[in-house]
TIKOLVO-339058 format. One record per residue (C-alpha): x, y, z. Coordinates in steps of 0.02 Angstrom, whole numbers, plus 50000, padded with zeros to 5 digits. Layout:
BEGIN
{{X, Y, Z}}
...
//
This chain:
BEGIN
{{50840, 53741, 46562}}
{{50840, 53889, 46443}}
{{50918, 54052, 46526}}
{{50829, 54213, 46531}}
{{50906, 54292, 46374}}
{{50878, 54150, 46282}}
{{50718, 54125, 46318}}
{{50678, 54313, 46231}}
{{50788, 54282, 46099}}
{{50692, 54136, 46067}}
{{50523, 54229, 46080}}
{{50586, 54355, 45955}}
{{50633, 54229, 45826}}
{{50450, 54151, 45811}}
{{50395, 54362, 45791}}
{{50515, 54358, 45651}}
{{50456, 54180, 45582}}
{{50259, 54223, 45590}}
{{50283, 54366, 45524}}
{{50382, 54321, 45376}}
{{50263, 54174, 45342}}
{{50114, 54273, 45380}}
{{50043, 54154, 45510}}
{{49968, 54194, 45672}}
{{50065, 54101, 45825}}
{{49986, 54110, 45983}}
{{50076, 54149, 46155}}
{{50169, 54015, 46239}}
{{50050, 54003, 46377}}
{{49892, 54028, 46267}}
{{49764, 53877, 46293}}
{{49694, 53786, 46123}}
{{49525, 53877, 46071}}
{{49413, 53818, 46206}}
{{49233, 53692, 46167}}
{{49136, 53614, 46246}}
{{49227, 53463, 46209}}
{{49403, 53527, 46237}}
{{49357, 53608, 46391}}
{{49278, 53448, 46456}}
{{49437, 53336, 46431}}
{{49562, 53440, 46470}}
{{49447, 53448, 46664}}
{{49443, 53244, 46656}}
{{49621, 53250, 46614}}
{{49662, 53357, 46760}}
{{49548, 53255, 46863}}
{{49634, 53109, 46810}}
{{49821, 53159, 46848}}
{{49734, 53198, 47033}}
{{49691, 53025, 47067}}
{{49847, 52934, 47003}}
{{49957, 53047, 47110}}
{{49852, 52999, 47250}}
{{49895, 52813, 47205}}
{{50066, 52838, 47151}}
{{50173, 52959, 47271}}
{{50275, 53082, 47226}}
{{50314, 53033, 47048}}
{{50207, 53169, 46961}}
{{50308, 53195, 46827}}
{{50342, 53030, 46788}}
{{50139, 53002, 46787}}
{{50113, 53158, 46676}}
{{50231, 53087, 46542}}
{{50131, 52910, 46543}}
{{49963, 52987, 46536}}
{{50072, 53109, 46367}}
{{50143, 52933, 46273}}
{{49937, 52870, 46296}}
{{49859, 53012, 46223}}
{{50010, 53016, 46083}}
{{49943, 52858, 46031}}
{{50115, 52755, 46080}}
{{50165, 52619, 46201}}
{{50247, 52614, 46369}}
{{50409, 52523, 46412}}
{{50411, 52556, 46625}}
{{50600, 52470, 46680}}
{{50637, 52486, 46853}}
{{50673, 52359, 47018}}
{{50533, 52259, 47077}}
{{50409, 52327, 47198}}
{{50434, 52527, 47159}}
{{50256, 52538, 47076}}
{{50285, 52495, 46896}}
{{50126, 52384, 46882}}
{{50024, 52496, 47015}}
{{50016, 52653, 46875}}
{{49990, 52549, 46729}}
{{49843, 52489, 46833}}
{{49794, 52642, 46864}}
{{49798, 52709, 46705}}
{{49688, 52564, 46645}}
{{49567, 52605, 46786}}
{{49562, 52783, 46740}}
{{49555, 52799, 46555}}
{{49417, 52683, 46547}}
{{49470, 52566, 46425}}
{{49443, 52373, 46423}}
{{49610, 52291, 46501}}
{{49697, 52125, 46510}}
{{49865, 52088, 46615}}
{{49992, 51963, 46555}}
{{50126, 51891, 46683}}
{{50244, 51846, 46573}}
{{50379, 51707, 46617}}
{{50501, 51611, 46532}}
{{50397, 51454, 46469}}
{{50277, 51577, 46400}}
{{50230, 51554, 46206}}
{{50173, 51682, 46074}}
{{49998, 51577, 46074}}
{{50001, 51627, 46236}}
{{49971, 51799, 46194}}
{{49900, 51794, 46028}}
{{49784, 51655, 46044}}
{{49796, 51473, 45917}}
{{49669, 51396, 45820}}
{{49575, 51246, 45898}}
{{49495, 51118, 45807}}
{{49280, 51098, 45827}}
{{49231, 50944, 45812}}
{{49056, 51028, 45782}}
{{49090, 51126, 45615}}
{{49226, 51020, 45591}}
{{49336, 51140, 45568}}
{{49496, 51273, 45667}}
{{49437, 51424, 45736}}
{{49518, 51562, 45807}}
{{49521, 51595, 46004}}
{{49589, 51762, 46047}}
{{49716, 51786, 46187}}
{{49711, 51927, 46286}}
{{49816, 52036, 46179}}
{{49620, 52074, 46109}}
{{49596, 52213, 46237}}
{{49619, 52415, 46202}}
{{49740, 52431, 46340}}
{{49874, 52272, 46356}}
{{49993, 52277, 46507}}
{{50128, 52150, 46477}}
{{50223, 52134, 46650}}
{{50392, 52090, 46666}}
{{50393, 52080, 46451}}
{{50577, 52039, 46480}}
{{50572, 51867, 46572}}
{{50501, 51796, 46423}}
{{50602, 51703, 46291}}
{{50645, 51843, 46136}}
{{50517, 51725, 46019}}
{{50374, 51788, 46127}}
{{50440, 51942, 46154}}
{{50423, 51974, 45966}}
{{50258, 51914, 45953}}
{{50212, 52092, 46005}}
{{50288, 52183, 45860}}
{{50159, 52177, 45738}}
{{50026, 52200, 45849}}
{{50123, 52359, 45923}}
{{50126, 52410, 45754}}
{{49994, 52368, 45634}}
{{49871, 52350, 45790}}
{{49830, 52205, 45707}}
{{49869, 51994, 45749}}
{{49893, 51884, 45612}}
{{49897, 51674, 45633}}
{{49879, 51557, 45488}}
{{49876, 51667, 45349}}
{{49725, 51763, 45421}}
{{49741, 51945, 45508}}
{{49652, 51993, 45656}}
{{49619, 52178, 45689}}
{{49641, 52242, 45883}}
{{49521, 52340, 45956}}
{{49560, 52526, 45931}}
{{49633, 52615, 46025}}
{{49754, 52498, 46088}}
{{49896, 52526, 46211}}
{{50036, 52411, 46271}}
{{50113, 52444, 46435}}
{{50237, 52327, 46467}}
{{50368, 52334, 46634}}
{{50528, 52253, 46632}}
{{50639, 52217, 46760}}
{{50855, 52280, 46768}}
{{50966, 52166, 46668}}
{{51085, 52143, 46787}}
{{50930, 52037, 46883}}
{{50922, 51828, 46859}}
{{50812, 51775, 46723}}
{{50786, 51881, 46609}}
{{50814, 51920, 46429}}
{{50861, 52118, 46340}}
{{50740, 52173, 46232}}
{{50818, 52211, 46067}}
{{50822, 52364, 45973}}
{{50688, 52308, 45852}}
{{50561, 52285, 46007}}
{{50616, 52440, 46087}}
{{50591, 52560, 45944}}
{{50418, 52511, 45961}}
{{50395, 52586, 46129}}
{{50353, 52788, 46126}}
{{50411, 52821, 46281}}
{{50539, 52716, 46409}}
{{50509, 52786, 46621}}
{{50575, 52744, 46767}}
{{50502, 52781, 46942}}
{{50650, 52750, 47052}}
{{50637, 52763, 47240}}
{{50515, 52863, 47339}}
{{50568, 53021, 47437}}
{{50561, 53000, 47649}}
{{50394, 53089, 47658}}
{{50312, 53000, 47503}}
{{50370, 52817, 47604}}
{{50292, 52887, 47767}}
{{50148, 52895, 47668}}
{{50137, 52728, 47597}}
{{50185, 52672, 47789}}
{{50059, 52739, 47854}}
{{49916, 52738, 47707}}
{{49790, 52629, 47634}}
{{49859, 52468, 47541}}
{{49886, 52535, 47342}}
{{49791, 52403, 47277}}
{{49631, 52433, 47391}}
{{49646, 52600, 47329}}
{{49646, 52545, 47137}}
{{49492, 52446, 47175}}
{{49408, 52611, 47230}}
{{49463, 52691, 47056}}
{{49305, 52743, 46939}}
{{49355, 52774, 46752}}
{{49389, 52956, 46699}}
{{49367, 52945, 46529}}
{{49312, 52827, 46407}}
{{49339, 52785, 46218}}
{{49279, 52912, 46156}}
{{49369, 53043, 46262}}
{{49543, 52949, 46237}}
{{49503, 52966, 46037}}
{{49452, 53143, 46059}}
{{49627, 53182, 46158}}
{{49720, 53080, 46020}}
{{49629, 53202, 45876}}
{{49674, 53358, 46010}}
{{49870, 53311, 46020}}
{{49892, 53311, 45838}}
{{49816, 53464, 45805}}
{{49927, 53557, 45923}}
{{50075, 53688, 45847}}
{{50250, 53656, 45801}}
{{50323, 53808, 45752}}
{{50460, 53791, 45629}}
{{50613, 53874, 45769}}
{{50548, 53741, 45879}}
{{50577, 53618, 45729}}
{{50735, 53674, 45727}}
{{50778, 53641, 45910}}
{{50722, 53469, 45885}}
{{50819, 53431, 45738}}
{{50991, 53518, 45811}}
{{50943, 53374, 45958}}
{{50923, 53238, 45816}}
{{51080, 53282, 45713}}
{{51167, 53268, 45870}}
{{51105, 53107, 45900}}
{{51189, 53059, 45749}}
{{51357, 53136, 45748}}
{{51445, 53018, 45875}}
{{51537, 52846, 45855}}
{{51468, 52826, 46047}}
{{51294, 52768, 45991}}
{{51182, 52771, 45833}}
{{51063, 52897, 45800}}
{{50897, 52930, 45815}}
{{50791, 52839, 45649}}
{{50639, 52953, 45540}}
{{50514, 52849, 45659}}
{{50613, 52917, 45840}}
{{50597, 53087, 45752}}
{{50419, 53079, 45710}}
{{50417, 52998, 45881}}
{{50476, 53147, 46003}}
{{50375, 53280, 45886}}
{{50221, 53165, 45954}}
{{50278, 53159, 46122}}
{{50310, 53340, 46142}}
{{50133, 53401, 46066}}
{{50057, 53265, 46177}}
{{50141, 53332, 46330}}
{{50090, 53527, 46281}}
{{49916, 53462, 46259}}
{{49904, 53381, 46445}}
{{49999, 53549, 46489}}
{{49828, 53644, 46412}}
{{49958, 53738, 46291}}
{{49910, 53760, 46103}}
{{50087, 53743, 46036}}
{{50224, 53652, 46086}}
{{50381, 53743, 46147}}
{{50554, 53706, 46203}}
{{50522, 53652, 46366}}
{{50395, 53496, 46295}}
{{50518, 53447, 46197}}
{{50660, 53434, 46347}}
{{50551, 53346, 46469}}
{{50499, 53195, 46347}}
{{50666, 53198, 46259}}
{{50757, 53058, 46366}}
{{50608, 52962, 46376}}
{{50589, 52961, 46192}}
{{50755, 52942, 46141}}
{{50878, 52867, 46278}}
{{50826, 52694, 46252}}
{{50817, 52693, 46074}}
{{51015, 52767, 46091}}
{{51068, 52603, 46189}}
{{51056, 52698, 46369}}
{{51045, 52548, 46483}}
{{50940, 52584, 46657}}
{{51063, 52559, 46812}}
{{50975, 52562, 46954}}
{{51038, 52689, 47105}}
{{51124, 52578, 47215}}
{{51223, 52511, 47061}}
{{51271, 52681, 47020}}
{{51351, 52718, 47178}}
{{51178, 52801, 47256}}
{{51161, 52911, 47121}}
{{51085, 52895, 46940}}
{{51209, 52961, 46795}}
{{51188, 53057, 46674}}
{{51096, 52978, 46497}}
{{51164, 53022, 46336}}
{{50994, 53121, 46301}}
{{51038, 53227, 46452}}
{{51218, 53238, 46395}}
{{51137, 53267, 46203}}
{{51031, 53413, 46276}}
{{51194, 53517, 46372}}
{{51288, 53542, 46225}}
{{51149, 53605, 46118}}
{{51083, 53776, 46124}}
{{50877, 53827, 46106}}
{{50937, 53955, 46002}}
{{51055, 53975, 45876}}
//
């Protein structure tokens, strides 16, 4: 975190930047202008972080940064041991935002027409026609994505994508918008397979939930079962607010000393032999993240801070950070490069 003098250093540079450009940049803690329609998601939104954290304990954060990668219009990769909640909050989230939802349990006999859907022959028109697979949904959670062979793994590239399916020539459009949420379980686990680079480029934003603290267990001890409480769930929003929140995001501020932040993170990204860089898309990738996570914040610009709490979600997997679970790492999770990436470089220059 940014020290005190930085911090007004950093204040006085976007005076000096406004005023040289002749914009107007509102305060850090300034809301966007408030409507009718603003006002009215940004209470849903609120109302919707309150119910997940009543689902999923102590992991606030964590759900805060999902509900950001949704709204930013990008998928999910959740990687994490079995049984720490990973398929409870994508359920939720489903729930909540209001969208139409299909699971897939994926295993290792699974094939792409699995997923997709194949053409079937009618004997009354004499003819193939298409029968979707439940990839055909707005909101697509794909559990344990990584027990699957890498040939249906892939199928979900284009569709992550283009949002669109194509089989025999003929492309399909997805419903819109449309959301993949896939959980995967530690490599170092039987049976399963690493997602490659290609597939995991196509994920937004990579979280892990890791264990629950004492008080948050007592909790689930002594509390309702999670998944009566995700049958009690009523949706928050709908279509058309998740659309309205996707326009909202992109029309929130990015001064250009923030821009410069971001790219000293990037170029250091790319200035070690330890692991390659961050690609144009990654970029464009953690700009979305961060404006996405100052719009659930109720800010109308994004500033430092947005960008370091989605920067190791954006970027660590995408750098070849592989997730270690605790009790591999001697009861204690180490230090990712993008936590490594964001000590040596300064807010301010």
């Amino acid at each position: 975190m940014m020290r005190h003098s930085q911090s007004q250093s950093f204040d006085d540079s976007i005076n000096a930047s406004t005023s040289t450009n002749n914009l107007s940049i509102a305060a850090k803690d300034q809301t966007l202008p408030i409507t009718d329609d603003y006002g009215r998601n940004q209470q849903q939104i609120a109302q919707l972080l309150a119910q997940l954290n009543q689902i999923v304990l102590d992991k606030s954060q964590v759900i805060k940064l999902a509900l950001s990668g949704i709204l930013a219009g990008g998928h999910l990769l959740l990687q994490d041991l079995p049984g720490m909640g990973k398929t409870t909050l994508a359920q939720g989230l489903a729930q909540l935002l209001g969208l139409t939802f299909s699971r897939v349990q994926f295993t290792n006999d699974m094939l792409p027409a699995d997923i997709l859907g194949m053409s079937i022959y009618n004997q009354a028109t004499l003819g193939f026609e298409f029968r979707k697979g439940p990839i055909f949904t707005q909101l697509l959670l794909a559990d344990e994505i990584n027990r699957s062979s890498p040939k249906t793994q892939s199928a979900l590239l284009e569709a992550m994508e283009e949002r669109q399916v194509t089989q025999d020539g003929q492309s399909y459009r997805l419903p819109q918008p449309f959301f993949v949420i896939a959980t995967q379980n530690p490599l170092q686990q039987a049976g399963v397979y690493p997602l490659p680079e290609s597939q995991l480029d196509r994920f937004l934003l990579c979280l892990s939930l890791g264990y629950p603290s004492p008080a948050a267990e007592r909790a689930l001890l002594q509390g309702q079962d999670r998944r009566e409480l995700l049958k009690s769930l009523d949706a928050v929003l709908d279509t058309e607010a998740v659309m309205l929140a996707q326009q909202g995001v992109q029309q929130v501020y990015v001064a250009d000393v923030v821009l410069d932040y971001l790219q000293r993170l990037v170029a250091k990204t790319r200035a070690s032999q330890e692991y390659h860089g961050l690609s144009p898309r990654g970029v464009l990738s953690l700009q979305r993240a961060a404006q996405a996570y100052a719009y659930v914040s109720g800010h109308s610009e994004v500033t430092p801070e947005d960008i370091q709490a989605v920067f190791a979600a954006v970027t660590d997997h995408r750098l070849g950070q592989r997730f270690v679970p605790a009790h591999v790492a001697g009861g204690q999770a180490p230090q990712t490069i993008a936590q490594r990436i964001m000590a040596e470089v300064s807010v301010i220059v």
